[in-house]
C-alpha positions as CSV (number, residue, x, y, z in Angstrom):
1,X,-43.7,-259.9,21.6
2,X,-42.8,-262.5,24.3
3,X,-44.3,-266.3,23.9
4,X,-45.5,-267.7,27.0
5,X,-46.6,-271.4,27.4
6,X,-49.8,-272.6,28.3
7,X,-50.1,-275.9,30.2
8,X,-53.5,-277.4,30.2
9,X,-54.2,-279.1,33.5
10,X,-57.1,-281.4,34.4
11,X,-58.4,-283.7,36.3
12,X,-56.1,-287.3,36.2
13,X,-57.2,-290.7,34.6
14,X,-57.5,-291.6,38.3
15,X,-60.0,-288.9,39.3
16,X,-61.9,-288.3,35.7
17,X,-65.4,-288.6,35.7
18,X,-66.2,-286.6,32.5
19,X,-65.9,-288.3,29.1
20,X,-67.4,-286.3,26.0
21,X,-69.8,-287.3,23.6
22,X,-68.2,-287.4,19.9
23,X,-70.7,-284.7,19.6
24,X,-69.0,-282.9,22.3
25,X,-65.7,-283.6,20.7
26,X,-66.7,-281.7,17.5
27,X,-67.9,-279.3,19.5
28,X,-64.9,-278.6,21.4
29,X,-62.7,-278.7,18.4
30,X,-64.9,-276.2,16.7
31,X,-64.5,-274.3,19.7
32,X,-61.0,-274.4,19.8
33,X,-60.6,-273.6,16.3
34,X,-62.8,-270.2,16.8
35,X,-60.8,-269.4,19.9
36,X,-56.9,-269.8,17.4
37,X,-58.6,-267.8,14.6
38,X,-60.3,-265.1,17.0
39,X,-56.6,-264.7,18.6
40,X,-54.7,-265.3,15.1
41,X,-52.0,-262.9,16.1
42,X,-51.0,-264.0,19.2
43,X,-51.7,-268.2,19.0
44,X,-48.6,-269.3,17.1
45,X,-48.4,-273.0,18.0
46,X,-52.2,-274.5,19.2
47,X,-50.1,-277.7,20.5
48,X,-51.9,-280.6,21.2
49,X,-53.3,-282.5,24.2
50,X,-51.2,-285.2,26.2
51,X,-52.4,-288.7,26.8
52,X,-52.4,-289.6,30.2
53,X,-49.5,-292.5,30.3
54,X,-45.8,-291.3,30.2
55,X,-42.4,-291.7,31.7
56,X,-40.1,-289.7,34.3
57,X,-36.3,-290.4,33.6
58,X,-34.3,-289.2,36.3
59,X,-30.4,-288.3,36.1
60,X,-29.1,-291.4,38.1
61,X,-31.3,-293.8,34.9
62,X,-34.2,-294.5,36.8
63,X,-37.0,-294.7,34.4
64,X,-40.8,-295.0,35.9
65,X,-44.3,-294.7,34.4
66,X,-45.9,-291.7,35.1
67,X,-47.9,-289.8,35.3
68,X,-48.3,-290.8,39.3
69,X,-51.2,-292.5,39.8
70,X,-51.6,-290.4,43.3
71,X,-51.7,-287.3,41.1
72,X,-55.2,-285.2,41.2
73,X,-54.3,-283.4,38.5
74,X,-52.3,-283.8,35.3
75,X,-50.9,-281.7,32.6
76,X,-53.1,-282.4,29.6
77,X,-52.2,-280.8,26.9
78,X,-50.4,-276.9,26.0
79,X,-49.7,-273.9,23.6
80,X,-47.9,-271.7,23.2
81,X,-49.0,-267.9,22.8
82,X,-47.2,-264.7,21.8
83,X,-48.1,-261.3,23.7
84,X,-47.3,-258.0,24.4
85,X,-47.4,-259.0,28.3
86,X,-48.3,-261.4,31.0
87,X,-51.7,-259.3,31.1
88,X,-52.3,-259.5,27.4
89,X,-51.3,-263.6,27.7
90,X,-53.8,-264.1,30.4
91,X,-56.8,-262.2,28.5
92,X,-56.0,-264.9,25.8
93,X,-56.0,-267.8,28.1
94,X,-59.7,-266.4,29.9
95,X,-61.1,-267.4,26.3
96,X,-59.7,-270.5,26.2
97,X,-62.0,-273.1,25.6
98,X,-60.2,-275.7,28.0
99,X,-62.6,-274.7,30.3
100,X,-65.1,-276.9,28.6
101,X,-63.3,-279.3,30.4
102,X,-65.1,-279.4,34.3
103,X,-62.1,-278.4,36.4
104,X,-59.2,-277.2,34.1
105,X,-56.4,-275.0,34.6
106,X,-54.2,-273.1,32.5
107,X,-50.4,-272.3,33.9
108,X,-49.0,-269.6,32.0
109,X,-45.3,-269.5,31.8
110,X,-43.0,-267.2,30.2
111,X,-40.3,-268.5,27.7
112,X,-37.0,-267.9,28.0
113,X,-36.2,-267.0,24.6
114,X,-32.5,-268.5,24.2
């Protein structure tokens, strides 16, 4: 089996306009509960979501607040799946429930396995 990442990405603090209920919140995490124990084999880490403010460092030291506020989109949150193939790994990430979230994206990347 080959683990792939998942990145979540969604619409930035900048651009939201959709903040859930707390009902919604249960909801969701319901949701996302049902979609780790319906794919039990293959979700080995569920990860978490990423809150919005961060920093880049670069090589030369430079340190800046990021996200950029420019930035559409941001990577919310990620997992990271086990599968047979990219094929199996992108039938997982069709039943994700991120797409509760009006106008996310999942990036699927394969790991390197060092």
């Amino acid at each position: 089996m080959t683990k792939y990442l998942f990145l979540y990405w969604g619409p930035s603090a900048a651009s939201k306009t959709y903040e859930p209920s707390p009902e919604e919140f249960q909801e969701m995490f319901a949701q996302w509960n049902a979609w780790k124990q319906k794919f039990k084999d293959q979700v080995t880490d569920l990860g978490d979501g990423l809150k919005p403010a961060g920093k880049f460092v670069r090589k030369e030291g430079v340190v800046t607040d990021g996200p950029l506020p420019e930035l559409k989109e941001i990577v919310t949150g990620y997992s990271i799946i086990q599968a047979k193939s990219m094929d199996e790994a992108v039938k997982v990430a069709r039943e994700c429930p991120i797409y509760m979230m009006p106008g996310a994206t999942t990036e699927i990347r394969e790991l390197m396995g060092y």
